[in-house]
TIRO-2110 file (N, C-alpha, C; in Angstrom, 1 decimal):
// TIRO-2110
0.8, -1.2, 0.0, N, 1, A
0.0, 0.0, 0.0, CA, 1, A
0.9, 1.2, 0.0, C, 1, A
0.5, 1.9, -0.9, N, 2, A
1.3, 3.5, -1.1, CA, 2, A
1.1, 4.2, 0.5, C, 2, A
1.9, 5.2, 0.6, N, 3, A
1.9, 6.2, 2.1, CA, 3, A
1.0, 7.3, 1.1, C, 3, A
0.0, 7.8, 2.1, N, 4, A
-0.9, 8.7, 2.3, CA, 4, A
0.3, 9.8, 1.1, C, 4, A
1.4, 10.3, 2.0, N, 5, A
2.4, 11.4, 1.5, CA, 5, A
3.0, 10.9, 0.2, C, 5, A
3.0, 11.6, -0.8, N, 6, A
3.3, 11.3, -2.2, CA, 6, A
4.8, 11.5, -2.2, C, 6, A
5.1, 12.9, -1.6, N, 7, A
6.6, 13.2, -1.7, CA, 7, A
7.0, 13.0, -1.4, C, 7, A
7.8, 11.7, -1.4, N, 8, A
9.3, 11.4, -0.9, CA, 8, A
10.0, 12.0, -0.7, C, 8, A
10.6, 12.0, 0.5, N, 9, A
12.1, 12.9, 0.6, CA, 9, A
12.7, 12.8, -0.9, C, 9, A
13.2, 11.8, -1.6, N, 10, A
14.1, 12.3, -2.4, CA, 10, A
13.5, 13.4, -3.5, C, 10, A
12.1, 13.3, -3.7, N, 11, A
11.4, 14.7, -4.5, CA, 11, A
11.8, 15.5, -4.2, C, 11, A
11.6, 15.9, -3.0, N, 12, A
11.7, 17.1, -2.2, CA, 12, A
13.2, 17.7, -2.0, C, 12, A
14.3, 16.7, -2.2, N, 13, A
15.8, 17.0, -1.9, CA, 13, A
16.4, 17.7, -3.8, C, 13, A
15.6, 16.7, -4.3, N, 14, A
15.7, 17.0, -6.1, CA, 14, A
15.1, 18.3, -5.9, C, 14, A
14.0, 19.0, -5.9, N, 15, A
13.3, 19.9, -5.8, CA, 15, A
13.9, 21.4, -5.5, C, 15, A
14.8, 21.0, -4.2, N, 16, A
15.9, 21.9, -3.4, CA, 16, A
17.3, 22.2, -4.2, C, 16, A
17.3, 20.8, -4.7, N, 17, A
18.7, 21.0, -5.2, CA, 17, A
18.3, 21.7, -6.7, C, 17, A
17.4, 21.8, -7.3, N, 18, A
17.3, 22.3, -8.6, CA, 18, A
16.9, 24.0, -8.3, C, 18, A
16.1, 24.0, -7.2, N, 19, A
15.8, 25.5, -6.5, CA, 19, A
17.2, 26.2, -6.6, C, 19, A
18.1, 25.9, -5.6, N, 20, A
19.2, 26.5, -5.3, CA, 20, A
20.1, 26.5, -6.5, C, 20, A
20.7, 25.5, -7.3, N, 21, A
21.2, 25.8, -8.7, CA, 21, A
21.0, 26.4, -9.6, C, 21, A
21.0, 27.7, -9.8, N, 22, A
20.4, 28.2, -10.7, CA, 22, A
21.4, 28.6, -11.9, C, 22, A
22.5, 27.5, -12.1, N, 23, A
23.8, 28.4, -12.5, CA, 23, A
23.3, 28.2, -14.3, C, 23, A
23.3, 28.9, -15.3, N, 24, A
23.2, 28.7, -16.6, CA, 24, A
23.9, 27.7, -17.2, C, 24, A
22.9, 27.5, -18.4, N, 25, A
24.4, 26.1, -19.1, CA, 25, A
24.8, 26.3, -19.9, C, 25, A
25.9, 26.2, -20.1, N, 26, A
27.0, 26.6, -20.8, CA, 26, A
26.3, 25.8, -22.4, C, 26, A
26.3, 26.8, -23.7, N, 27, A
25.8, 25.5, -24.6, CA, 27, A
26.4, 26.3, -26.0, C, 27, A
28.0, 26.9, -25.9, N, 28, A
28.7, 27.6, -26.6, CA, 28, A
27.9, 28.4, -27.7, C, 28, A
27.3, 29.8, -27.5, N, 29, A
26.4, 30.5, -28.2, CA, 29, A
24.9, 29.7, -29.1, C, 29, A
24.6, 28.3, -28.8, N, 30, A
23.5, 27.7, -29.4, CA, 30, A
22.2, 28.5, -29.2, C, 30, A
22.1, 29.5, -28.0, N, 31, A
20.9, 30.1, -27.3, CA, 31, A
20.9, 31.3, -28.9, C, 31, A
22.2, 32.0, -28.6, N, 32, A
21.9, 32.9, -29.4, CA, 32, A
22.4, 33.2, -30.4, C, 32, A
22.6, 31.9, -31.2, N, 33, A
22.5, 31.5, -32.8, CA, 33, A
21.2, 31.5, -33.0, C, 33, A
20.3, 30.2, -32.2, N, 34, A
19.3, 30.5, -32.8, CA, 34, A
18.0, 32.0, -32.5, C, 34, A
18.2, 32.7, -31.1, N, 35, A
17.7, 33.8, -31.4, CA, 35, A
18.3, 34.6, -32.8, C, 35, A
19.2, 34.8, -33.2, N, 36, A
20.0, 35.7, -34.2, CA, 36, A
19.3, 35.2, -35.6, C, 36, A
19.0, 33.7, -35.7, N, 37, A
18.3, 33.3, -36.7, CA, 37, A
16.6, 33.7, -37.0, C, 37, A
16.5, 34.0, -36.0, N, 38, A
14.7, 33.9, -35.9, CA, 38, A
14.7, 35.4, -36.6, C, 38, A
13.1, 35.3, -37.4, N, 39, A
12.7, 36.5, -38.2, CA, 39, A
12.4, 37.8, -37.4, C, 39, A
12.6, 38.9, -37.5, N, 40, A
12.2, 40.2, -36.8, CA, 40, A
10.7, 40.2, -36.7, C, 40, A
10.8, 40.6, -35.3, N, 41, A
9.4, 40.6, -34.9, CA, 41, A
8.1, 41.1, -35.9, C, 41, A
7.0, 40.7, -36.3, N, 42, A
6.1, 41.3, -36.7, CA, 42, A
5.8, 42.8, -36.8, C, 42, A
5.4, 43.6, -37.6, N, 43, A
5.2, 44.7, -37.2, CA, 43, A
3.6, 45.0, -36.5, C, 43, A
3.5, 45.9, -35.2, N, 44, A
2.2, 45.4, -34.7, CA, 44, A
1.0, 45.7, -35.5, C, 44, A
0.2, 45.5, -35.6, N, 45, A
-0.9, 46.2, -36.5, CA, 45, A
-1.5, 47.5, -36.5, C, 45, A
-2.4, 48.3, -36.8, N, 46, A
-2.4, 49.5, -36.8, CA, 46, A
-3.4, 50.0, -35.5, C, 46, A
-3.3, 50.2, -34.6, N, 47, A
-5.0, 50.5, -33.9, CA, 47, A
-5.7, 51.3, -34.0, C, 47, A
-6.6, 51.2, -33.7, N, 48, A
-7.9, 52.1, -34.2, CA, 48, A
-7.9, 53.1, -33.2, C, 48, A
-8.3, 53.8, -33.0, N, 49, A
-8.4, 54.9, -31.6, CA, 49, A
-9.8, 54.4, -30.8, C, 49, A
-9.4, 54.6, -29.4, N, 50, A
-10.6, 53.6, -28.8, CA, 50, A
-11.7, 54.6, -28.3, C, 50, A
-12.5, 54.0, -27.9, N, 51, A
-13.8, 54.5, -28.2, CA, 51, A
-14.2, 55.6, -27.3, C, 51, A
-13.2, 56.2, -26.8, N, 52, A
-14.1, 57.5, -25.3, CA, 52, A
-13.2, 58.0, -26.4, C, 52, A
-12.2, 58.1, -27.4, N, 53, A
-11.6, 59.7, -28.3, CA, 53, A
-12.8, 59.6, -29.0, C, 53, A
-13.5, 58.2, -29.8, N, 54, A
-14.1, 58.5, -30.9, CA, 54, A
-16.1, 59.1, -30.4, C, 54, A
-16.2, 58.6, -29.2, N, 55, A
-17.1, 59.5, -28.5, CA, 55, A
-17.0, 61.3, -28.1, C, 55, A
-16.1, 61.2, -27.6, N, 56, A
-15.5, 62.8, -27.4, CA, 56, A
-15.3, 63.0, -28.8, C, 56, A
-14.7, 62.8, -29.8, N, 57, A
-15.0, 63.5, -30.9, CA, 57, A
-16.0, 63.5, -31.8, C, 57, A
-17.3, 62.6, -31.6, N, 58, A
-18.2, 62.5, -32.3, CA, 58, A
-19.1, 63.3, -31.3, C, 58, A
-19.2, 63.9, -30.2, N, 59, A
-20.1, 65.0, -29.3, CA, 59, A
-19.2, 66.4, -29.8, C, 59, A
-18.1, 66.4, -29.8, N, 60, A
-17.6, 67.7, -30.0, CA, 60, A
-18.2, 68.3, -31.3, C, 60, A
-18.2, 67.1, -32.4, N, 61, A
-18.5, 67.5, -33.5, CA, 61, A
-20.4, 68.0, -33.6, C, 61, A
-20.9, 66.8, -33.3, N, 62, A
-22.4, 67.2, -33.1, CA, 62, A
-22.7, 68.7, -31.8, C, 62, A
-22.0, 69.3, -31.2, N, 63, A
-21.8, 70.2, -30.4, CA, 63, A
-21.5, 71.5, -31.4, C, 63, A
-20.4, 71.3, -32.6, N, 64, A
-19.8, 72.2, -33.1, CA, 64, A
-21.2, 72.5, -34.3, C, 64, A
-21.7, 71.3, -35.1, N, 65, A
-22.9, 71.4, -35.8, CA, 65, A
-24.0, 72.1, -35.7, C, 65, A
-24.5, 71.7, -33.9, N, 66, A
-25.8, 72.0, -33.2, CA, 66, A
-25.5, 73.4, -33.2, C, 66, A
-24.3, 74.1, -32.8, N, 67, A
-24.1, 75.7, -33.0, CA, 67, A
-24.3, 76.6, -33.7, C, 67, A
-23.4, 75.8, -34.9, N, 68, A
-23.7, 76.4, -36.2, CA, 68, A
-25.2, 76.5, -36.5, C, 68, A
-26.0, 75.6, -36.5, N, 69, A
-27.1, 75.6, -37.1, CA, 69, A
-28.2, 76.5, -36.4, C, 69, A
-27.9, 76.4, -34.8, N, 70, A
-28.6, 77.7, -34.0, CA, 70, A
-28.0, 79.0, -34.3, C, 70, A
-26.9, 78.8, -34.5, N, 71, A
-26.3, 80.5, -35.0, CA, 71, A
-27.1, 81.1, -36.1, C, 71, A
-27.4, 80.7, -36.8, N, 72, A
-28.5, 81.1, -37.9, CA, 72, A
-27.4, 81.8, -39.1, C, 72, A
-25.9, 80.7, -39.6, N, 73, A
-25.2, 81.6, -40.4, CA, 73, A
-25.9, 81.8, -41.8, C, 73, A
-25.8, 83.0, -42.6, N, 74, A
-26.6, 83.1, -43.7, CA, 74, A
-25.5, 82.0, -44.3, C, 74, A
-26.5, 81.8, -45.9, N, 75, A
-25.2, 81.2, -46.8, CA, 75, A
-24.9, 82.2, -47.9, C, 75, A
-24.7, 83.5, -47.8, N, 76, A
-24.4, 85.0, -48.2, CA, 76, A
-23.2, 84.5, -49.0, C, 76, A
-23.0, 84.9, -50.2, N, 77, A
-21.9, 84.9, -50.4, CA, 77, A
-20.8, 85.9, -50.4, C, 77, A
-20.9, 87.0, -50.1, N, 78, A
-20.6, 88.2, -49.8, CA, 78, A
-19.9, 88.2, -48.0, C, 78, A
-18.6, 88.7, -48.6, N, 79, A
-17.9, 88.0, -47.3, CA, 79, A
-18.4, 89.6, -46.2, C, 79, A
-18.7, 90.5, -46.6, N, 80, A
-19.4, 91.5, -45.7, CA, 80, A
-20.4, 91.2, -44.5, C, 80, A
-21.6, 90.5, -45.6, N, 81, A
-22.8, 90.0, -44.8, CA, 81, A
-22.3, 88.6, -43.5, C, 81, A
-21.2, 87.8, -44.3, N, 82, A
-20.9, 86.8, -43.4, CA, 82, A
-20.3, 87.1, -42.3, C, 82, A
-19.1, 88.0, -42.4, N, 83, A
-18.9, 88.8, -41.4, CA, 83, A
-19.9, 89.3, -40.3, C, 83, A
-20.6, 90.2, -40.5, N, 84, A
-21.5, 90.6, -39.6, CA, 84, A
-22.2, 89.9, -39.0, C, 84, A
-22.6, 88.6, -39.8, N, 85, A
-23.4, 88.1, -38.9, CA, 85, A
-23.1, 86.7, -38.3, C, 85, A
-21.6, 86.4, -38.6, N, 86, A
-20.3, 85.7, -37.3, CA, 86, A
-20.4, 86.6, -36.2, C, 86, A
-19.8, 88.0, -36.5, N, 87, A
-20.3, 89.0, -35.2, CA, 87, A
-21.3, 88.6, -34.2, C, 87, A
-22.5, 88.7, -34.8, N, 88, A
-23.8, 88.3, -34.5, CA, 88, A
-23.8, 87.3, -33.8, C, 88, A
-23.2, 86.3, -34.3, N, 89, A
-23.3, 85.2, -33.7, CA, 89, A
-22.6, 85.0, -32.8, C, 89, A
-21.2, 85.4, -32.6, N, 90, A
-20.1, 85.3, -31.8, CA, 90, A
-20.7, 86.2, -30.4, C, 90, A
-21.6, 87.2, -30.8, N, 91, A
-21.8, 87.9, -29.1, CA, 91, A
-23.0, 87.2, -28.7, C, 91, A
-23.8, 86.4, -29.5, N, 92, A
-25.2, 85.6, -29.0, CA, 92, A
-24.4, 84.4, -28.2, C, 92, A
-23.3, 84.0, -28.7, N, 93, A
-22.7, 82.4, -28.1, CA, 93, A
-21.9, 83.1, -27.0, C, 93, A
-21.2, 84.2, -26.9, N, 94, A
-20.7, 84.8, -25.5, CA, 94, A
-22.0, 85.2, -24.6, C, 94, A
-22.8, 85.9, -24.9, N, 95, A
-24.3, 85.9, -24.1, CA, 95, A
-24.8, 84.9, -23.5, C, 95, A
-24.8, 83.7, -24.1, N, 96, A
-25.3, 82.4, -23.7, CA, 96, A
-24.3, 81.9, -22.7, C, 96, A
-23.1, 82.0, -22.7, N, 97, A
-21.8, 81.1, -22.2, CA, 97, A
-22.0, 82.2, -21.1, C, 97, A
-22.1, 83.2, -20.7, N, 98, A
-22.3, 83.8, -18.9, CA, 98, A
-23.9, 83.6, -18.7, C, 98, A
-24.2, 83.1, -19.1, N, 99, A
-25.4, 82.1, -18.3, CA, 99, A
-25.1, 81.4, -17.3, C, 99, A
-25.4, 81.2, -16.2, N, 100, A
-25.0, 80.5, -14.9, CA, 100, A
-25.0, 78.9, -15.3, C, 100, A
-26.2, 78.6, -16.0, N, 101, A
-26.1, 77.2, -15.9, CA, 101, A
-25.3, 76.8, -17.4, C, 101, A
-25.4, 77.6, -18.0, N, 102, A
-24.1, 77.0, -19.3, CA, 102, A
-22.3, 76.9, -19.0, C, 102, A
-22.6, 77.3, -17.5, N, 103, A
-21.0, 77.5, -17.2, CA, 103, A
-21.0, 76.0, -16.2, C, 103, A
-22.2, 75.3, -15.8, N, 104, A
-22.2, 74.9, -14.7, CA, 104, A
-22.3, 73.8, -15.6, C, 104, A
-22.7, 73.4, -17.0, N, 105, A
-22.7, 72.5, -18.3, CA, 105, A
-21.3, 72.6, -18.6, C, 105, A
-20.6, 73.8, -18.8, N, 106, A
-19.1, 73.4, -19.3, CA, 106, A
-18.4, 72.6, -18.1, C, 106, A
-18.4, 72.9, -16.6, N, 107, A
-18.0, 72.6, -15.7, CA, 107, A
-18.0, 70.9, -15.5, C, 107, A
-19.4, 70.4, -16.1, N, 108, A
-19.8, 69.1, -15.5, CA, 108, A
-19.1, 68.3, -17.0, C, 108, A
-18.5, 68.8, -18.2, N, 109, A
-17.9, 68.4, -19.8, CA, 109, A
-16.5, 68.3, -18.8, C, 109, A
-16.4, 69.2, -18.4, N, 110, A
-14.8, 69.4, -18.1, CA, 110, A
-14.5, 68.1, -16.9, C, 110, A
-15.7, 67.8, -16.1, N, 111, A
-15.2, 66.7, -15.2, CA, 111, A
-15.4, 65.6, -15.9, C, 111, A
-16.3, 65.3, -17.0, N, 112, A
-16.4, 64.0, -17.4, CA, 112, A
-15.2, 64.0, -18.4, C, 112, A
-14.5, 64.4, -18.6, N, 113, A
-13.5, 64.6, -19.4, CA, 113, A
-12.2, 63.6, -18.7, C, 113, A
-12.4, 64.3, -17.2, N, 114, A
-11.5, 64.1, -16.8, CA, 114, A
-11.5, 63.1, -15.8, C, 114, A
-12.6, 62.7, -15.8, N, 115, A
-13.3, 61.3, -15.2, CA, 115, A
-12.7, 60.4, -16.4, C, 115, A
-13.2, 60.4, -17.4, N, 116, A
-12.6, 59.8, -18.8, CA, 116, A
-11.6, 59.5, -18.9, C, 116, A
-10.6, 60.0, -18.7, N, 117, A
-9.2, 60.2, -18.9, CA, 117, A
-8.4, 60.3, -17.2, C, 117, A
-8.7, 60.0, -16.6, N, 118, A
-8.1, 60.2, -15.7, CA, 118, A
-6.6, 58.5, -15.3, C, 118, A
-7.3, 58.1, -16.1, N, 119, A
-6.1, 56.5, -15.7, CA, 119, A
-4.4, 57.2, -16.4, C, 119, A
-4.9, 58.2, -17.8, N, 120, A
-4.1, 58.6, -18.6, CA, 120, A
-3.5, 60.2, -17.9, C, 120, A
-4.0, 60.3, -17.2, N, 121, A
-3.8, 61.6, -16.6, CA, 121, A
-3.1, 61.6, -15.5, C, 121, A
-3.4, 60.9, -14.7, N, 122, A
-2.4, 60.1, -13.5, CA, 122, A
-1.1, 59.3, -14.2, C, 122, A
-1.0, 59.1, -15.2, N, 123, A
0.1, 58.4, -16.2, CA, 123, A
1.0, 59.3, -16.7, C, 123, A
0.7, 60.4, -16.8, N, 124, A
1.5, 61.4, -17.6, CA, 124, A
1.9, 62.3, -16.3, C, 124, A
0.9, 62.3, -15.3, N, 125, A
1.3, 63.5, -13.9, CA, 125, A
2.5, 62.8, -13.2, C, 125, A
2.7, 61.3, -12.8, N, 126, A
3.8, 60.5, -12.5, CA, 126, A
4.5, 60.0, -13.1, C, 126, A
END
């Protein structure tokens, strides 16, 4: 009948003695002939940009759109009229931005931003 205990001392002495030897083996440059032979690594593949740039860029964009389209720009061809009424529009979108709660909207962009980015942000601060 086998003992309950599998490991034999001599397992356990083999075990020790291969622990503590850790000395390399000598195998006259064979290791790194054949690394020197092997093909250059792969080049990696291209990645895509991941998906909180291509969300933040696809809100920035629908943000930049939704403006324009409330700005009311003419489609004047006359760079005078377009002028003026950029003006127009540029003091209507500064009017709107000292609104208390449009600043308390940029405020809450600016944390989810940085809620977003914050693994990357702590990466670059350290």
């Amino acid at each position: 009948m086998e003992s309950p205990d599998m490991n034999t001392p001599s397992e356990d002495s083999l075990e020790v003695l291969l622990s503590k030897n850790r000395v390399p083996i000598a195998d006259d440059g064979f290791s790194a002939r054949v690394l020197a032979s092997l093909p250059p690594p792969a080049p990696k593949p291209r990645v895509l940009p991941n998906r909180r740039v291509i969300a933040c860029s696809l809100g920035a964009l629908t943000g930049l759109a939704w403006g324009l389209v409330q700005s009311g720009l003419p489609r004047a061809s006359d760079l005078a009229a377009f002028s003026s009424a950029f003006e127009a529009s540029v003091i209507r979108i500064a009017a709107a931005l000292a609104d208390p709660w449009m600043l308390l909207l940029g405020a809450l962009v600016l944390a989810s931003l940085v809620f977003a980015y914050a693994r990357e942000i702590a990466a670059k601060l350290s």
